[in-house]
Structure formats: C-alpha cells, structure tokens
Backbone as a chain_set.jsonl record, in Angstrom:
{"seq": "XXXXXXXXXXXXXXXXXXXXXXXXXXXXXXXXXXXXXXXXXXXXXXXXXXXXXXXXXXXXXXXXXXXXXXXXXXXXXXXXXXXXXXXXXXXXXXXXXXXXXXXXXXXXXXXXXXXXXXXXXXXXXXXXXXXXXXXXX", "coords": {"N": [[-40.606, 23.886, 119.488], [-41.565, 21.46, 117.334], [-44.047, 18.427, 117.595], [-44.688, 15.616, 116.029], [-47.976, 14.093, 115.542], [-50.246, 11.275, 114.583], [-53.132, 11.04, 113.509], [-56.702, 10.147, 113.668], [-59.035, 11.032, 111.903], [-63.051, 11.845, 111.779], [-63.595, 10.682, 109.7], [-62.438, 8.154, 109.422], [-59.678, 8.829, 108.092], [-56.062, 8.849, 108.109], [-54.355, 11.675, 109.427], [-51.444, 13.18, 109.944], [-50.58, 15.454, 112.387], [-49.54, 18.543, 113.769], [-48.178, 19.532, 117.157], [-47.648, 22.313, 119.329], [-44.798, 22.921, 121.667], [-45.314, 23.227, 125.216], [-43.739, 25.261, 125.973], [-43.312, 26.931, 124.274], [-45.941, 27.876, 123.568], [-46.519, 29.281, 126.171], [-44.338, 31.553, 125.587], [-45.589, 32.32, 123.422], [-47.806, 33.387, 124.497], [-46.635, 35.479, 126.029], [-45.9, 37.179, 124.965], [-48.181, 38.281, 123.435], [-49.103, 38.935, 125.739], [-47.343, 41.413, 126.6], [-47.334, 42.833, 124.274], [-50.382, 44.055, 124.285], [-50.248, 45.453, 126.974], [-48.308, 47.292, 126.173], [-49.515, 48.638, 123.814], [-52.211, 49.573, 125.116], [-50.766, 51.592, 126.762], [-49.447, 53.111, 124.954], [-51.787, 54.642, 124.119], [-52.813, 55.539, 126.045], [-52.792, 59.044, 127.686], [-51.747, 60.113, 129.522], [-49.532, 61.899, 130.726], [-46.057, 62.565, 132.139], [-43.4, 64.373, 133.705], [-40.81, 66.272, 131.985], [-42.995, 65.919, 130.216], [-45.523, 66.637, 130.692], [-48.643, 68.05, 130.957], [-50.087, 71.571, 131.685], [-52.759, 73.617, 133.224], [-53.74, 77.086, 132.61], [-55.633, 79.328, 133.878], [-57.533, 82.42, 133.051], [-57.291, 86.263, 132.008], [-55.998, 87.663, 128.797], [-53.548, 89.749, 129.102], [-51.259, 90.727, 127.881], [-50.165, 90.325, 124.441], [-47.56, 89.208, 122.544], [-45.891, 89.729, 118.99], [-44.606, 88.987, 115.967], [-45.442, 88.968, 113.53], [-48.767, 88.383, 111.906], [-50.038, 85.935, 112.31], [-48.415, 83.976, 114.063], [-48.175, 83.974, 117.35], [-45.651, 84.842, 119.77], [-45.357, 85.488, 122.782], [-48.086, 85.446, 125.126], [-49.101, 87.12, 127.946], [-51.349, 86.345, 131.444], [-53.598, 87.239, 133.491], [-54.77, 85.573, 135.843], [-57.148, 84.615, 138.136], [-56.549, 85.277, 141.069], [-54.881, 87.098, 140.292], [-52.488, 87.284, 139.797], [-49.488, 87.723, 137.812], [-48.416, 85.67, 134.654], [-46.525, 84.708, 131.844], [-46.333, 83.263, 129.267], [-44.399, 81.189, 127.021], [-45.253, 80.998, 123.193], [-45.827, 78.298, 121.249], [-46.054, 76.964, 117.768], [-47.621, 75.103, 117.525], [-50.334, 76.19, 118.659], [-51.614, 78.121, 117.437], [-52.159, 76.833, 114.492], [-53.579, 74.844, 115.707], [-55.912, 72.788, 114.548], [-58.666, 72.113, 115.602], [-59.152, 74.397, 117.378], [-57.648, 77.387, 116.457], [-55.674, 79.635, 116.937], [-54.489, 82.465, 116.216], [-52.463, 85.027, 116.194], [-53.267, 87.609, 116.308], [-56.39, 86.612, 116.821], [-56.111, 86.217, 119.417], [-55.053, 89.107, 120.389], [-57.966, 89.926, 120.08], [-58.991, 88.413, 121.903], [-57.74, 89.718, 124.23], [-58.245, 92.14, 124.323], [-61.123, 92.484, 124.358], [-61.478, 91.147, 127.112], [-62.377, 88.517, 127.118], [-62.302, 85.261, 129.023], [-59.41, 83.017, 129.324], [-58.051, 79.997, 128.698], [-55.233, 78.766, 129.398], [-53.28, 75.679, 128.34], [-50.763, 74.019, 128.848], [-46.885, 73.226, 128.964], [-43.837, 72.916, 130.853], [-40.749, 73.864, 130.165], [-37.25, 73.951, 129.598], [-36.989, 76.332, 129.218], [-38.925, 77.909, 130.391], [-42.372, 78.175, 131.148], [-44.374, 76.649, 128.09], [-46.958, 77.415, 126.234], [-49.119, 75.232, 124.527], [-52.091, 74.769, 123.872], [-54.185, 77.161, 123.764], [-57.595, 78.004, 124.508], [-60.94, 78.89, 124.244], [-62.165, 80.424, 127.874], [-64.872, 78.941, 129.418], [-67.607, 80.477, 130.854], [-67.812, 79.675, 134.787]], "CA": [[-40.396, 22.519, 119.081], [-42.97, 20.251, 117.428], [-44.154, 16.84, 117.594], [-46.06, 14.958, 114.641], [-48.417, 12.538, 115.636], [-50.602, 11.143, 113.562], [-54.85, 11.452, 113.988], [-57.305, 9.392, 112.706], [-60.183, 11.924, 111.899], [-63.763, 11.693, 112.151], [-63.911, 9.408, 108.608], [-61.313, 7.197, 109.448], [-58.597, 9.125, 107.186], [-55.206, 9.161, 109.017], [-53.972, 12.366, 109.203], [-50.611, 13.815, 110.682], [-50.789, 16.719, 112.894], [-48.518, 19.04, 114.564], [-48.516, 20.265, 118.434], [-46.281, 23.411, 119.669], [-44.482, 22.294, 123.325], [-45.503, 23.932, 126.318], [-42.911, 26.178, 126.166], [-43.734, 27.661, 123.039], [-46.976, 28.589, 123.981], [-46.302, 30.236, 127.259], [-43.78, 32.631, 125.005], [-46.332, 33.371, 122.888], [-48.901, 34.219, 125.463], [-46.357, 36.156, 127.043], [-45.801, 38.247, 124.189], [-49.228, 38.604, 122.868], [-49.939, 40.289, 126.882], [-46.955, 42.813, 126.491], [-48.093, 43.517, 123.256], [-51.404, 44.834, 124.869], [-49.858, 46.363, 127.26], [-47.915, 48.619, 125.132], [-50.916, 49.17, 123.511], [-52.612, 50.155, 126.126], [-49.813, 52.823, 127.215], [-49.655, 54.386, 124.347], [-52.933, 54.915, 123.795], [-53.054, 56.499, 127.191], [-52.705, 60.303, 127.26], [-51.377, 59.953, 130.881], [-47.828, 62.054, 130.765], [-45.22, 62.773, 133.009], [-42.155, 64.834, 133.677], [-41.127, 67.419, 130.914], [-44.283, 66.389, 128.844], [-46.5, 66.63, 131.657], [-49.629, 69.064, 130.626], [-50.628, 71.83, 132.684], [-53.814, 74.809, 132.708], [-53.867, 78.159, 133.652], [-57.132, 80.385, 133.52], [-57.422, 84.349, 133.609], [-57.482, 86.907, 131.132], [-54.314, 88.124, 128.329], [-53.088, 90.998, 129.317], [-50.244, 91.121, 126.933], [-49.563, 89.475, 123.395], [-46.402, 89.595, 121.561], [-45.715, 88.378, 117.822], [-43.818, 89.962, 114.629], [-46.127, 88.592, 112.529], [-49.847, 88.525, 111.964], [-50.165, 84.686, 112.387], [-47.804, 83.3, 115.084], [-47.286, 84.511, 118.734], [-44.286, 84.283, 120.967], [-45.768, 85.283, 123.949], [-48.604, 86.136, 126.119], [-49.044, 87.189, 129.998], [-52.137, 85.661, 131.376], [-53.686, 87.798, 134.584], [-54.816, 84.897, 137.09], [-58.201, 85.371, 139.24], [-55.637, 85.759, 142.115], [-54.072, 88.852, 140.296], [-50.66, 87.103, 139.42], [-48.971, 87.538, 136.178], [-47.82, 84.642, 134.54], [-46.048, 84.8, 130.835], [-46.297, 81.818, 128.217], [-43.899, 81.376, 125.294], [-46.363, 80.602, 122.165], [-46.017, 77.09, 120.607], [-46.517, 77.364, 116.767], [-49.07, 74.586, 117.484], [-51.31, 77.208, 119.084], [-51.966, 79.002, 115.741], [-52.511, 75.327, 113.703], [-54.292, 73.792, 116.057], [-57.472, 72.566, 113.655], [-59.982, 72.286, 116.498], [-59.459, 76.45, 117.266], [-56.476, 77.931, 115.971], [-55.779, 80.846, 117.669], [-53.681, 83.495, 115.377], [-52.027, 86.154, 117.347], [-54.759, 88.709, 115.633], [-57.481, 86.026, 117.201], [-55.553, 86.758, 120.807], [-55.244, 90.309, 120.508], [-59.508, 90.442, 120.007], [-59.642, 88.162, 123.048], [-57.001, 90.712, 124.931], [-58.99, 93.835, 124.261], [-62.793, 91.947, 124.964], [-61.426, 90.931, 127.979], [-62.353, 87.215, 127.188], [-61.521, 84.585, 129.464], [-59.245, 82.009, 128.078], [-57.26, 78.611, 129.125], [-54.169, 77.984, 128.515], [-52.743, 74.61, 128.085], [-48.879, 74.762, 128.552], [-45.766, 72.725, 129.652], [-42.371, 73.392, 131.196], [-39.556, 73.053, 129.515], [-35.969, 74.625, 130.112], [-36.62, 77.906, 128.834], [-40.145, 78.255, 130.699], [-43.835, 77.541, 130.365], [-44.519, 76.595, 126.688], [-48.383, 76.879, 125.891], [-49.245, 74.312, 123.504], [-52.932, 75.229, 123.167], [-54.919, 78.744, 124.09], [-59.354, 77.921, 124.449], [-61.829, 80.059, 125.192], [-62.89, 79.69, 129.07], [-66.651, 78.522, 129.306], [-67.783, 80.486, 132.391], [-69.012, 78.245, 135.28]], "C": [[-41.748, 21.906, 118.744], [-42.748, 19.352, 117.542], [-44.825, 16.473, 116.963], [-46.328, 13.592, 115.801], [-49.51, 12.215, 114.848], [-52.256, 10.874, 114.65], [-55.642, 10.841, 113.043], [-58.886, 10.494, 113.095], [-61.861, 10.824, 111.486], [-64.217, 10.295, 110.633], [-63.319, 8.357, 108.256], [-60.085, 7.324, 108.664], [-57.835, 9.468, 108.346], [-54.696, 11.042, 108.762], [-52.351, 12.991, 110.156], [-50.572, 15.632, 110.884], [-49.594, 17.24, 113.48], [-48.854, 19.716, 116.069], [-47.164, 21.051, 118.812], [-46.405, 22.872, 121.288], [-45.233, 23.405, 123.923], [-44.974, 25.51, 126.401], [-42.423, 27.308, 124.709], [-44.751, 28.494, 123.272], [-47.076, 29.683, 125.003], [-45.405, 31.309, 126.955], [-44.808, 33.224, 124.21], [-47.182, 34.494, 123.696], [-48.309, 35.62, 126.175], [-46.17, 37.481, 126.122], [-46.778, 38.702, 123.675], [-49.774, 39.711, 124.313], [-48.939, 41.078, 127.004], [-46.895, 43.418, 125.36], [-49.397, 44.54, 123.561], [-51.062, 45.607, 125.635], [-49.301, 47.679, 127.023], [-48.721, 49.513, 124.632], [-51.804, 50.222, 124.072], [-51.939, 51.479, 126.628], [-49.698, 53.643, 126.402], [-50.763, 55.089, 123.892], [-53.298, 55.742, 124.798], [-52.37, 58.266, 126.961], [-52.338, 60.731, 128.941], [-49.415, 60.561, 130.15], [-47.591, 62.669, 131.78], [-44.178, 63.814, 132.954], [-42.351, 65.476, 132.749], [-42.746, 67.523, 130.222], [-46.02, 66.604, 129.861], [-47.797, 67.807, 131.327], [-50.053, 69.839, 131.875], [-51.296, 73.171, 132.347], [-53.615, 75.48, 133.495], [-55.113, 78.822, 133.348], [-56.97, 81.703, 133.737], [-57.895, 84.65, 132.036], [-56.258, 87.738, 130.218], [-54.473, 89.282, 128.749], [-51.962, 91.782, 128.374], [-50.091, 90.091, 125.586], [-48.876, 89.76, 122.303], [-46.419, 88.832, 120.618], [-45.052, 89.508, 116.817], [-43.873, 89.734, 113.424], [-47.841, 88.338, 113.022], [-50.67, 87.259, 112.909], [-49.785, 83.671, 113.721], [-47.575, 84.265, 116.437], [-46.133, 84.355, 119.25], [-44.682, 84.469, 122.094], [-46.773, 85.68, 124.224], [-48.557, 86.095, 127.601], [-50.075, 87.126, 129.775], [-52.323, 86.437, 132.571], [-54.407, 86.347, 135.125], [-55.904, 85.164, 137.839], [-57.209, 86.167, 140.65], [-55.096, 87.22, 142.028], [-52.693, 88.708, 139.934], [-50.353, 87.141, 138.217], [-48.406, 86.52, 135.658], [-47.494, 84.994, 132.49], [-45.444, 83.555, 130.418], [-45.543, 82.586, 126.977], [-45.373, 80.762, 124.566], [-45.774, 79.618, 121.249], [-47.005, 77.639, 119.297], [-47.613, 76.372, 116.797], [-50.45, 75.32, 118.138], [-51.854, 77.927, 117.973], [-52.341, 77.732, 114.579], [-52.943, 74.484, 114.174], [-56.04, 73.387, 115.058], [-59.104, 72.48, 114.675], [-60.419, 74.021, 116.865], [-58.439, 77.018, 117.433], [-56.629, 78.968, 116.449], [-54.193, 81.327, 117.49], [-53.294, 84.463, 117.036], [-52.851, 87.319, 117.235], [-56.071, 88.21, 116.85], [-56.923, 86.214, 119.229], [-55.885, 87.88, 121.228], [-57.025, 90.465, 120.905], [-59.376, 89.632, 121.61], [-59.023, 89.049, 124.161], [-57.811, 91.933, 125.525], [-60.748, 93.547, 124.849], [-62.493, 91.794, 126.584], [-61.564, 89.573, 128.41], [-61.788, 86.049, 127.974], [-60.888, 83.587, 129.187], [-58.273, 80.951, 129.009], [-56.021, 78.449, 128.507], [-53.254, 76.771, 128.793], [-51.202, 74.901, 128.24], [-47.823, 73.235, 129.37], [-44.419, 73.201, 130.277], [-41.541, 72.865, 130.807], [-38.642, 73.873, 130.229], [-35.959, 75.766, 129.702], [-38.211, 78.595, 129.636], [-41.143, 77.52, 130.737], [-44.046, 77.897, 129.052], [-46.189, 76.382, 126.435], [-48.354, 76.649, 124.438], [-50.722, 74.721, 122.615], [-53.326, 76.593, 124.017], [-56.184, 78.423, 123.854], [-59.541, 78.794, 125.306], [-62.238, 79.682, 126.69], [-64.897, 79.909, 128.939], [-66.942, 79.405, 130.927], [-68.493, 79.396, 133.317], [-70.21, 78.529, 136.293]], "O": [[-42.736, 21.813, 119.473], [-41.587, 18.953, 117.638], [-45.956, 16.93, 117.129], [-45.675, 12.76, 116.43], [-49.822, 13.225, 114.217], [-52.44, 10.651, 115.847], [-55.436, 10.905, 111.831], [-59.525, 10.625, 114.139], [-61.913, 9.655, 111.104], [-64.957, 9.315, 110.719], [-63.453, 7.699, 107.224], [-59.391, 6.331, 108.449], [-58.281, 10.066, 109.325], [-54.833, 11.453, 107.61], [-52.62, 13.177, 111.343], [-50.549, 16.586, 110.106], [-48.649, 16.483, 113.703], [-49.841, 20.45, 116.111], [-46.006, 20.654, 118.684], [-47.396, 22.552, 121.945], [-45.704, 24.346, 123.285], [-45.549, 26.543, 126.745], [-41.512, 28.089, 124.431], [-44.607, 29.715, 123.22], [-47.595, 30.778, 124.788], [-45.401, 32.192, 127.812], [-44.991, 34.442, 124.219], [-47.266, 35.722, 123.654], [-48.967, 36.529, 126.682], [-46.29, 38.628, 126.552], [-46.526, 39.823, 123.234], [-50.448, 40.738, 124.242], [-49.355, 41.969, 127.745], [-46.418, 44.552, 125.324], [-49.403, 45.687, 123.115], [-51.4, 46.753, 125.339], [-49.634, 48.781, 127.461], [-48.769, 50.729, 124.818], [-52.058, 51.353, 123.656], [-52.682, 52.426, 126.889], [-49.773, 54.839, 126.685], [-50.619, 56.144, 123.275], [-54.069, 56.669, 124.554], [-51.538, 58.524, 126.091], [-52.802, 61.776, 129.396], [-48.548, 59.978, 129.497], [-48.443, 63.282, 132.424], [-44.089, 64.22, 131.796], [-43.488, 65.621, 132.3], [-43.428, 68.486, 129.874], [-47.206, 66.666, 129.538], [-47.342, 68.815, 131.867], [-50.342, 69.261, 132.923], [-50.804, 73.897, 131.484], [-53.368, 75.234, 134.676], [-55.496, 78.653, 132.19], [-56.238, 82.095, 134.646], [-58.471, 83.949, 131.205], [-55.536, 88.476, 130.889], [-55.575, 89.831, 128.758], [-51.822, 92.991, 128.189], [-49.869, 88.919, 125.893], [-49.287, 90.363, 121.311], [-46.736, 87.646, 120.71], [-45.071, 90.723, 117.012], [-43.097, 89.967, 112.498], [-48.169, 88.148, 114.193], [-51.512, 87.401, 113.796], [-50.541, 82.86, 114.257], [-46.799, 85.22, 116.412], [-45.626, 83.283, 118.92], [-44.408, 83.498, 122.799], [-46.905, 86.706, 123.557], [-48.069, 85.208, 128.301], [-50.517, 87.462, 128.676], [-51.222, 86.57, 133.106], [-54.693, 85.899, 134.015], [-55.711, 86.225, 138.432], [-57.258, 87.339, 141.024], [-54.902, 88.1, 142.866], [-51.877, 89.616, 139.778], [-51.059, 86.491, 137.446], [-47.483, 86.243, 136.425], [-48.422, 85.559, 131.911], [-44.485, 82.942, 130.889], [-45.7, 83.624, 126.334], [-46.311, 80.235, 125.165], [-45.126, 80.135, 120.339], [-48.046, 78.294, 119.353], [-48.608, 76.668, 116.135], [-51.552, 74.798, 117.974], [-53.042, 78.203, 118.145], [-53.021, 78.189, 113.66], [-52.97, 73.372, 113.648], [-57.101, 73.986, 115.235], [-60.261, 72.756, 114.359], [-61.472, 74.639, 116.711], [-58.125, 77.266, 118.597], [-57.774, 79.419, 116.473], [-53.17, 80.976, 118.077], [-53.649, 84.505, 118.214], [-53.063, 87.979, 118.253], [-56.626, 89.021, 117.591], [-57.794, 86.316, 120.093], [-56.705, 88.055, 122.129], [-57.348, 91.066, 121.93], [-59.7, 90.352, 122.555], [-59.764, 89.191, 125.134], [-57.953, 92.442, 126.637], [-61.386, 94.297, 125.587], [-63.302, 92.341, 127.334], [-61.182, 89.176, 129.511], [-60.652, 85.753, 127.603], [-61.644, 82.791, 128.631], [-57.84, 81.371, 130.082], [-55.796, 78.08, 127.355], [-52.369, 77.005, 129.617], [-50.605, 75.88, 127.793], [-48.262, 72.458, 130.217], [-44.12, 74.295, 129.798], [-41.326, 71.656, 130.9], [-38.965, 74.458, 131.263], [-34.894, 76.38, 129.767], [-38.518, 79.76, 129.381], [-41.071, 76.327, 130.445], [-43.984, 79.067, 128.673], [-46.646, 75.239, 126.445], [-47.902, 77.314, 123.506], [-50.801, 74.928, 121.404], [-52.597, 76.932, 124.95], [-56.298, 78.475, 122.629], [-59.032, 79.292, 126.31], [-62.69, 78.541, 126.792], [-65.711, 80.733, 128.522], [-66.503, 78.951, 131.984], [-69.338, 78.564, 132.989], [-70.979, 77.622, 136.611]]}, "num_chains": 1, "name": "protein.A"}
C-alpha cells in the first residue's frame, strides 16, 4: 500500500512523493534474506544422502570395459588388503580436469599407481564419479 504526501524540496518546489507501509517492507526484506539463503545453499557443495560423496585409496587391481574409452568397472585393493569394486560413471572418462579412459586405468593397473577414487552409493552399488592419481604423503 502507498501513501502520497506531498514534499516541499530543498528549492521550495512542491513535490509529491510516495512511501511503501511497513508491511511492505518487512516482505521484501524477508524475501530478499531467503533469496540469499538459497543462494548460499546452492552454492554449497555440502551433500547428503544418495548424493553424498565418498573416497577410497589403494591400487586397481582389475579394470573392465568393452571399449577403449569408457569403463564399467574397477576393483580397488585398499592399504588394509580389502577388495572393493566400483561401477565406472561415464563422467570418469570426460572429466576435463583428468579424464581417465579405461586405456589411462589399465597403465595405472599395471604401474601399480596409486589412485583415489571418488564414488557414491546408489541402488545398484558404489558408483565412482571421478578416478585421480594419489599424491603420496
């Protein structure tokens, strides 16, 4: 809701102005701070539940594919000694930071290379998303 009232400015010209109620303002405000908020959340890289991110470290031991390019799986040996087997996310092979072909696997397989893998759980398993080299520490 407005209200005109009229304003006599600094050269003595009248002028009519407008003011938003109270209760105008306090909607905006309220929407301009869960606007930020939102903001804020999605901008965060904070996930949960299915999309929840999680790393394993070791060395491949196995990597399957039926093509040059894409994997479907590798097993990952574990310092511990445990086997663990990731489906292969076609974003693992197109990732632009270090794409990692099923060819570019195999070499780290056979070197012995230690490598990270990035992964989630879904309903059919762990899904690794990305595959990096491990940095020793």
């Amino acid at each position: 809701m407005r209200r005109n009232r009229e304003r006599v400015c600094h050269n003595g010209i009248r002028a009519e102005t407008t003011r938003r109620s109270k209760g105008w303002t306090a909607l905006w405000r309220g929407a301009l701070g869960a606007a930020a908020l939102l903001l804020l959340a999605g901008c965060s890289d904070l996930r949960t539940g299915a999309d929840a991110l999680h790393e394993s470290r070791g060395v491949l031991v196995d990597v399957q594919s039926r093509e040059i390019q894409n994997a479907q799986s590798v097993t990952l040996r574990e310092p511990s000694g445990a086997l663990r087997t990731f489906q292969v996310s076609a974003d693992v092979a197109s990732n632009p930071d270090h794409p990692n072909t099923a060819s570019h696997l195999r070499q780290h397989m056979l070197a012995g290379d230690p490598v990270v893998v990035v992964y989630r759980e879904s309903g059919e398993g762990a899904v690794a998303v990305r595959i990096l080299d491990d940095t020793p520490s």
